[in-house]
C-alpha positions in Angstrom: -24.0 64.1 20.6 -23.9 67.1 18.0 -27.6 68.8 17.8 -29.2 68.8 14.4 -28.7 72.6 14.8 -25.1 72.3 14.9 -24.6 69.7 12.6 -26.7 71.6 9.6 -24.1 75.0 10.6 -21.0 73.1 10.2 -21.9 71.1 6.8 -23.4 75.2 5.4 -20.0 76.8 6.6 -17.9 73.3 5.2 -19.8 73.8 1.5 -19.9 77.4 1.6 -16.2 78.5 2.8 -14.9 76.6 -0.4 -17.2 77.7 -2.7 -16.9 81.4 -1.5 -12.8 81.4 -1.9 -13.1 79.9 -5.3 -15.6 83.0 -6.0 -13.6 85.4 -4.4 -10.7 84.7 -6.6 -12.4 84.2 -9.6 -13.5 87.7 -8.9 -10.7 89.4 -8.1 -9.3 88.4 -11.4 -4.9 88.2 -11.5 -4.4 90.5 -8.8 -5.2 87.4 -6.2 -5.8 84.8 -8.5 -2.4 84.3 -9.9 -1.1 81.5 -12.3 0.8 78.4 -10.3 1.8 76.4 -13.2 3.8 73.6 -11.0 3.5 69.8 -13.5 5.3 68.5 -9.9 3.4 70.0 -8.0 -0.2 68.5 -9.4 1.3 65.6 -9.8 2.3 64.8 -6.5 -1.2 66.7 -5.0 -3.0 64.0 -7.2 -0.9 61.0 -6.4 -1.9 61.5 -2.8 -5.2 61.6 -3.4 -5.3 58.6 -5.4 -2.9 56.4 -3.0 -5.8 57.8 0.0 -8.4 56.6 -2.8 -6.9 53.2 -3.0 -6.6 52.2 0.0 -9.9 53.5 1.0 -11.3 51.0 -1.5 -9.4 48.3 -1.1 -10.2 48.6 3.0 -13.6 48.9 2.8 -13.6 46.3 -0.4 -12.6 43.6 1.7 -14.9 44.5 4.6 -17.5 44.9 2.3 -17.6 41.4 1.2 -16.9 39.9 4.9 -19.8 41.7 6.4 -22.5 41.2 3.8 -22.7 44.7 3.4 -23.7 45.9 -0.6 -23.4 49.7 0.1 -19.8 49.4 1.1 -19.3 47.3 -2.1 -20.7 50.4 -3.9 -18.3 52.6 -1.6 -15.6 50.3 -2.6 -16.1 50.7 -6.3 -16.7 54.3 -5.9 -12.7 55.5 -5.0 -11.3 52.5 -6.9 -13.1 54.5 -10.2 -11.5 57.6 -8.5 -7.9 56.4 -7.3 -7.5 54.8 -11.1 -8.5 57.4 -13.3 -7.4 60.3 -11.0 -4.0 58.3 -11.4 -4.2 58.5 -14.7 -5.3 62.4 -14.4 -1.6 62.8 -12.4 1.3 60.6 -14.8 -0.7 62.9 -17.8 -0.1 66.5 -16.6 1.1 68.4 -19.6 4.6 68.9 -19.2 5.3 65.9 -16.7 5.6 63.1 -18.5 3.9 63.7 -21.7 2.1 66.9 -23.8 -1.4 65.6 -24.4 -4.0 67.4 -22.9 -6.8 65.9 -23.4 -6.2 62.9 -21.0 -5.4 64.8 -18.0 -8.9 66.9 -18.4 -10.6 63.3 -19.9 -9.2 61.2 -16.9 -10.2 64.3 -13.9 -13.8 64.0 -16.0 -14.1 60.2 -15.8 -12.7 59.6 -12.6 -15.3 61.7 -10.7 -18.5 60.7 -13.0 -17.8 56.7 -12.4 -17.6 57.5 -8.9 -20.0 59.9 -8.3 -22.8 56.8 -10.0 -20.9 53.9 -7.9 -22.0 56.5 -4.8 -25.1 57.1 -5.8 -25.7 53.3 -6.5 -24.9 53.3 -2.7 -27.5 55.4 -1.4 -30.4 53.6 -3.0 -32.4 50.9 -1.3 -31.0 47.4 -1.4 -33.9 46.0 -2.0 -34.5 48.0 -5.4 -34.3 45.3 -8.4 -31.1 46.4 -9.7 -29.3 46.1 -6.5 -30.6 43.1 -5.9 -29.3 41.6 -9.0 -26.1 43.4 -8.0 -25.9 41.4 -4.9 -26.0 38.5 -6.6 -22.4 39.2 -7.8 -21.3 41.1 -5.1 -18.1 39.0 -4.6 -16.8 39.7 -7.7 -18.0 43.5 -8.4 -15.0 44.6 -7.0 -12.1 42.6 -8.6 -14.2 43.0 -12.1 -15.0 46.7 -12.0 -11.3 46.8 -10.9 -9.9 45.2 -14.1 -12.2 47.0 -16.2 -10.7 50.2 -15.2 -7.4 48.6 -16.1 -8.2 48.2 -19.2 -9.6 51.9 -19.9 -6.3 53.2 -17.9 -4.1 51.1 -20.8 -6.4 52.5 -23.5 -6.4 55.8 -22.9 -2.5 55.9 -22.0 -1.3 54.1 -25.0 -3.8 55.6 -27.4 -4.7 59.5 -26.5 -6.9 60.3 -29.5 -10.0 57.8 -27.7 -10.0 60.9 -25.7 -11.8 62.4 -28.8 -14.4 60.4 -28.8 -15.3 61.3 -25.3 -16.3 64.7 -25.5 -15.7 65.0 -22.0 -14.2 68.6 -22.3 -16.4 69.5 -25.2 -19.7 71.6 -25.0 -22.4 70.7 -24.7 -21.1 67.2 -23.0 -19.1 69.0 -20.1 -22.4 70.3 -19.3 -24.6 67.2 -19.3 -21.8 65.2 -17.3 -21.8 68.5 -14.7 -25.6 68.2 -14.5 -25.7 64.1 -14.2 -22.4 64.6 -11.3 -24.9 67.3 -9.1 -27.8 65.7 -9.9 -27.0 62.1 -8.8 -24.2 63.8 -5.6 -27.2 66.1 -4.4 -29.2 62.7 -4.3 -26.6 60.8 -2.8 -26.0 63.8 0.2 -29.8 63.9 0.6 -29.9 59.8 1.6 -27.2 59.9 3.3 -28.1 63.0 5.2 -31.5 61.1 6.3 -29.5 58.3 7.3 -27.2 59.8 9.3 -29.7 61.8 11.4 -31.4 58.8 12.0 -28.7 56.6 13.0 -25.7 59.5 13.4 -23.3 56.9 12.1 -19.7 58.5 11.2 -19.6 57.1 7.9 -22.9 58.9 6.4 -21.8 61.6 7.5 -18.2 61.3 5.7 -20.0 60.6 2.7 -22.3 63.5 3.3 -19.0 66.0 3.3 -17.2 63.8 0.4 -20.2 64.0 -2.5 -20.9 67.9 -1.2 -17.0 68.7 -2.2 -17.3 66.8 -5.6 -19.8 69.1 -6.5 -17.6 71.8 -6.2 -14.5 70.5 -7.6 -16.8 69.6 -10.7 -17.8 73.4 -10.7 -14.5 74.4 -10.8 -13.4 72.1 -13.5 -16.2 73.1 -15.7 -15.5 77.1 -14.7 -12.0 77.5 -13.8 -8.8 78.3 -16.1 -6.0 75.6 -16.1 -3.1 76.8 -13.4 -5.2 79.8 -11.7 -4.7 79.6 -8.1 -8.2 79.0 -8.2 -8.1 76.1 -10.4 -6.0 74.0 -7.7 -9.0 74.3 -5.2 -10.5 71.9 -6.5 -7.7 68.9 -6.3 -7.5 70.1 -2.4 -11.2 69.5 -2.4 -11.0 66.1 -3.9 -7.9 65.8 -1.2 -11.0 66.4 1.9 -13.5 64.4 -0.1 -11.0 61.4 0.4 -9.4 62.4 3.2 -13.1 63.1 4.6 -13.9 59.0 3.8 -10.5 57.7 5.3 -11.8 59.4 8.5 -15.2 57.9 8.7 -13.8 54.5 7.6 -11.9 54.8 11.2 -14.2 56.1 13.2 -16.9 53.4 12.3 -15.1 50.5 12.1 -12.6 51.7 15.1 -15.1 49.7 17.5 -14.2 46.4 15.3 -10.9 45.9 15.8 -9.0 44.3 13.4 -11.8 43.0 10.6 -9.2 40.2 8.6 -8.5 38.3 12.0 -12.4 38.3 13.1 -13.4 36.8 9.7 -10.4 33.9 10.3 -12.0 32.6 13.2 -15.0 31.2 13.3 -16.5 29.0 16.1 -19.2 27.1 15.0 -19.7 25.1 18.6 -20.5 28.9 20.4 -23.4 31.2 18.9 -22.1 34.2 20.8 -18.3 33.6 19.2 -20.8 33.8 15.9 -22.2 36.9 16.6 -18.7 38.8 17.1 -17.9 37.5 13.7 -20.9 38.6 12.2 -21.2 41.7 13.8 -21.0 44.8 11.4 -20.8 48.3 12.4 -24.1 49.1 11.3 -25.3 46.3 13.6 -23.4 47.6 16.2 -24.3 51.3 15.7 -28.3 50.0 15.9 -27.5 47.8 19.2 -26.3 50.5 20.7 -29.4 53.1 19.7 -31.2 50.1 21.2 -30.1 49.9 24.5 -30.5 53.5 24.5 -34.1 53.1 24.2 -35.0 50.2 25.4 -33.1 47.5 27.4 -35.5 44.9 27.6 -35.6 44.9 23.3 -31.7 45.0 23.0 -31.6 42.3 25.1 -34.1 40.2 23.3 -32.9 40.5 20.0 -29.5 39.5 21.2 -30.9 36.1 22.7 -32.9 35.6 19.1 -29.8 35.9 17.5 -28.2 33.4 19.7 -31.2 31.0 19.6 -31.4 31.7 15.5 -28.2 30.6 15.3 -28.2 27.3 16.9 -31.9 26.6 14.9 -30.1 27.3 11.9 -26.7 25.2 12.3 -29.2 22.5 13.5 -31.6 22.7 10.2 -27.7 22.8 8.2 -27.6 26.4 6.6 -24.8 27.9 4.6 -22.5 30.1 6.0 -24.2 32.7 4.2 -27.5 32.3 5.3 -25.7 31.8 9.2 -24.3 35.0 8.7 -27.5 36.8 7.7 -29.7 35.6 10.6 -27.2 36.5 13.2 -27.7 40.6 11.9 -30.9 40.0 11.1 -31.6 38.9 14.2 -29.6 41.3 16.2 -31.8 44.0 14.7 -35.4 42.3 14.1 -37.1 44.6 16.5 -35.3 47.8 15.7 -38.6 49.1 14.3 -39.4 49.4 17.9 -37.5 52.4 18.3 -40.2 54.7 17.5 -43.3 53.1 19.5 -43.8 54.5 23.2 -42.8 52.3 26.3 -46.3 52.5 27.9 -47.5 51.1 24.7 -44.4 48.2 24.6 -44.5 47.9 28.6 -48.1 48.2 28.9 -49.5 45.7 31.4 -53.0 45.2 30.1 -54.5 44.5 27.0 -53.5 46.7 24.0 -56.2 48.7 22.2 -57.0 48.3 18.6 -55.0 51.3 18.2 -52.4 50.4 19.7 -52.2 46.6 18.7 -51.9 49.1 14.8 -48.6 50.9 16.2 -47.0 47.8 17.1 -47.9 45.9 14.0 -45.6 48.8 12.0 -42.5 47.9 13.9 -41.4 45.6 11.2 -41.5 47.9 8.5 -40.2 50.7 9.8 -37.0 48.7 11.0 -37.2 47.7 7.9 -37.2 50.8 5.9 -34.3 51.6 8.2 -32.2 49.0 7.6 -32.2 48.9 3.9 -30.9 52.4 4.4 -28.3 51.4 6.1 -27.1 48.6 3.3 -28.1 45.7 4.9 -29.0 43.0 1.9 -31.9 41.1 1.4 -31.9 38.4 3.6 -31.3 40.3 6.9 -33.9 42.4 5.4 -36.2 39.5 4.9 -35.6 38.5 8.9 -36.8 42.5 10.2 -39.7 42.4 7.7 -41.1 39.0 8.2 -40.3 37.8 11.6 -43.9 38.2 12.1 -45.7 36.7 9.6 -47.1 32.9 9.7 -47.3 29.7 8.8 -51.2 29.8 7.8 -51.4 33.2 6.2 -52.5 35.3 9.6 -49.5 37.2 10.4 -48.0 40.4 9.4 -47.1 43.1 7.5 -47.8 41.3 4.0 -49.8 38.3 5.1 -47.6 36.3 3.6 -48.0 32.2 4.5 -46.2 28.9 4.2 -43.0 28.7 1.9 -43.8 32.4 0.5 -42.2 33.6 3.9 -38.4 34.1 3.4 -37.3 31.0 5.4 -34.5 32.9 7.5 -37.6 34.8 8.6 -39.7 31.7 9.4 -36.3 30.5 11.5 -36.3 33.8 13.6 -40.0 33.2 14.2 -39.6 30.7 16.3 -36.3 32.2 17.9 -38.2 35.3 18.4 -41.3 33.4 20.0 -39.2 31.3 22.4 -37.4 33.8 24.2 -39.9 35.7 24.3 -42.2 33.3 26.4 -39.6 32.4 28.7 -38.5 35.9 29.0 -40.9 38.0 31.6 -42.6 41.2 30.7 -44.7 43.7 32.7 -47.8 41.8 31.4 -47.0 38.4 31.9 -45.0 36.3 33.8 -42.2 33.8 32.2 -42.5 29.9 31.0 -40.3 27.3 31.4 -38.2 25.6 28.9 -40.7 23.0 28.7 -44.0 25.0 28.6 -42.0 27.4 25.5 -41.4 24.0 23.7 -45.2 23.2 24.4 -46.5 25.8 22.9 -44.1 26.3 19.4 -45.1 22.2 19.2 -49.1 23.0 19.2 -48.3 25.7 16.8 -46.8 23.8 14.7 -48.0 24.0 10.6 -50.5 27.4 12.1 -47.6 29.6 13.4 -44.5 28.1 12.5 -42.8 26.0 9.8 -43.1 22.4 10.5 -39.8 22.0 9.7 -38.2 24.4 11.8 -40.1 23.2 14.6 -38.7 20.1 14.2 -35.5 21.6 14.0 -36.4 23.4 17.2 -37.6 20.0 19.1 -34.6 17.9 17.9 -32.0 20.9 18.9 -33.8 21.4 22.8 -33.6 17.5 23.4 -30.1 17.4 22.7 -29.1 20.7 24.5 -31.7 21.5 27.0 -28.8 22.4 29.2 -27.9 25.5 26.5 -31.3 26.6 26.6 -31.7 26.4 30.4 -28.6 28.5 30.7 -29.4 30.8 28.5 -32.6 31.4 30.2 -30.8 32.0 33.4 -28.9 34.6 32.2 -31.6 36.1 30.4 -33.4 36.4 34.0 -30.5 38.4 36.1 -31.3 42.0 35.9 -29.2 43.5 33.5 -27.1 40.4 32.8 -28.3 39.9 29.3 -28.3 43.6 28.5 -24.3 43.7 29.6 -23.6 40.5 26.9 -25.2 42.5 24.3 -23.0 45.8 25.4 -19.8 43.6 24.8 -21.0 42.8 21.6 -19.8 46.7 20.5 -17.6 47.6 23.9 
């Protein structure tokens, strides 16, 4: 893995080396900086950046929606605002197909502001209010936003003098739209910068690069002179911002295989057929930190997810909420990736201390995780797992039907598997002594309900449960199922 050292050098010389040729030649006035007027030429440069664009979004637009996953939505939107109104930017060069200026330096203007706010949009917490109502239409964000830009392509084609109204190319306007584009980019690069060195995912890292180049390419709209040599550096920048995307989009989902077939099958007799559907690569990315760290936790939250699964097919869930509490699940107890092992492994009883640290573990996972995109119900599963019937849990104390019930069904998940499972401070309990226990607990701990659920689900396949408890108990068996899940 690249050090933090490294990684900083190459994303300084990646926005510097750009920014100091377009300087240099700027500088060096016609002597270097000559005049390339080619109407072909920018036309076919921008055509392939808007054909990278489109497929860009249309990939990730349909993964988006498949793997419950709002910041690739956002992603999504971003280069469909690009690849339509940088097409529009190409079939208008002056001297190509028509002589109107102004829509070729509207269209570059418009393309990069719409999806320099879709990224932004991207990098802010999903469980902010406005990306939570977002969510809520997150099916059809895509296919709207996509005919909207339709319409605005048709406008501005058929009638050139709405271009006017824009201002887009006009001071002080150029200026504001510059200063919202670096503004809102800088943000962007900043989240996804604290992202990726937390969870070194390919994609932030893309997105890091692409937003850092349309920085410069707006600078060089705003500063450059139409046909300079110096002037094309910035559709080759837009080229690498795309380009740059297309390349993460590989790398993270090259683990996946082929998403469309996954999403066809779906196997609602075997929880662990579930969880390879469900699996996204930010789940997957997370499993693996997991494992890194700690075995025993990977391993756990894999069985939760399996047990979650069953609970909630048993208590008749949508295949929303199914899909939810299978990454929730997979990732309840990331939060855990901070806290020391003598404190997790520690054989006697914890200290007030650290009974404090261990109580932070759902928060931090999930801060983390609403990072990484993951919407509000998986969210509700790493945040709430711990909280309880009667008002005694934690983080928020929350109690009875206040607790988000895909948390209240990983509770008891979470609390099964973890009594049969052994740890350094206590030894395993049986099938029946687990049941036991969720049963006395039942209306203090847990949801009456889903312990109902739980009772009716273990009398009709106690044989699952035994198995799975089996398995859980070979060293290193459980662990390997939880590798395949991103092998």
């Amino acid at each position: 893995m690249r050090s933090k050292k490294g990684t900083y050098g190459w994303f300084a010389l990646g926005m510097a080396l750009p920014l100091c040729i377009y300087a240099g030649l700027r500088l060096t006035g016609s002597s270097l900086d000559a005049n390339v007027q080619s109407p072909h030429g920018h036309f076919y440069i921008v055509s392939i950046v808007s054909v990278i664009s489109l497929i860009v979004a249309i990939a990730i637009g349909i993964a988006a929606t498949r793997l419950r996953n709002l910041k690739i939505s956002f992603l999504s939107l971003s280069y469909v605002s690009l690849a339509a109104l940088f097409t529009l930017h190409g079939i208008s060069t002056p001297g190509f197909l028509n002589h109107h200026l102004m829509i070729s330096g509207t269209a570059a203007q418009l393309s990069l502001l719409l999806a320099v706010l879709w990224l932004w949009l991207s990098s802010i917490s999903s469980d902010r209010f406005l990306i939570r109502f977002l969510s809520r239409w997150q099916r059809w964000l895509v296919p709207v936003w996509t005919a909207a830009l339709a319409v605005l392509f048709l406008a501005l084609w058929m009638y050139p003098g709405l271009t006017h109204g824009l201002h887009l190319k006009d001071n002080p306007v150029r200026w504001i739209v510059t200063a919202v584009i670096v503004v809102f980019n800088l943000w962007t690069m900043f989240r996804y910068w604290q992202t990726y060195m937390t969870s070194r995912f390919p994609l932030q890292l893309a997105i890091v690069y692409g937003t850092g180049w349309m920085i410069i390419a707006q600078i060089i709209i705003v500063t450059g002179e139409a046909w300079k040599l110096s002037w094309w550096l910035y559709h080759l920048l837009l080229l690498a911002s795309v380009a740059a995307m297309a390349a993460g989009i590989r790398l993270q989902y090259r683990s996946t295989g082929s998403l469309t077939t996954s999403m066809l099958h779906l196997f609602r007799s075997n929880p662990q057929d579930w969880i390879h559907v469900y699996m996204s690569p930010a789940v997957k990315e997370l499993i693996r930190t997991t494992e890194n760290r700690d075995a025993y936790t990977a391993g756990h939250n894999y069985r939760v997810a399996i047990y979650a699964l069953k609970l909630s097919e048993e208590m008749g869930l949508s295949l929303n909420q199914l899909r939810a509490i299978a990454q929730g699940g997979l990732v309840h107890d990331v939060g855990k990736l901070g806290i020391s092992r003598s404190i997790l492994n520690k054989p006697g009883k914890l200290t007030k201390e650290e009974r404090v640290i261990i109580e932070e573990h759902p928060v931090k996972g999930y801060n983390l995780c609403r990072r990484l995109g993951f919407m509000q119900e998986e969210l509700s599963v790493v945040r709430s797992h711990h909280e309880r019937w009667d008002g005694s849990g934690y983080p928020d104390r929350l109690s009875g039907s206040s607790i988000p019930l895909l948390a209240r069904v990983t509770a008891v998940a979470d609390v099964y598997d973890a009594l049969t499972s052994s740890r350094a401070y206590r030894e395993a309990m049986s099938h029946e002594e687990a049941l036991a226990y969720i049963r006395s607990e039942k209306g203090k701990h847990f949801d009456p309900a889903c312990v109902d659920a739980m009772l009716r689900l273990a009398d009709r396949q106690a044989e699952f449960f035994r198995e799975t408890i089996a398995l859980s108990r070979e060293p290193g068996r459980t662990e390997k199922s939880a590798s395949s899940l991103h092998a």
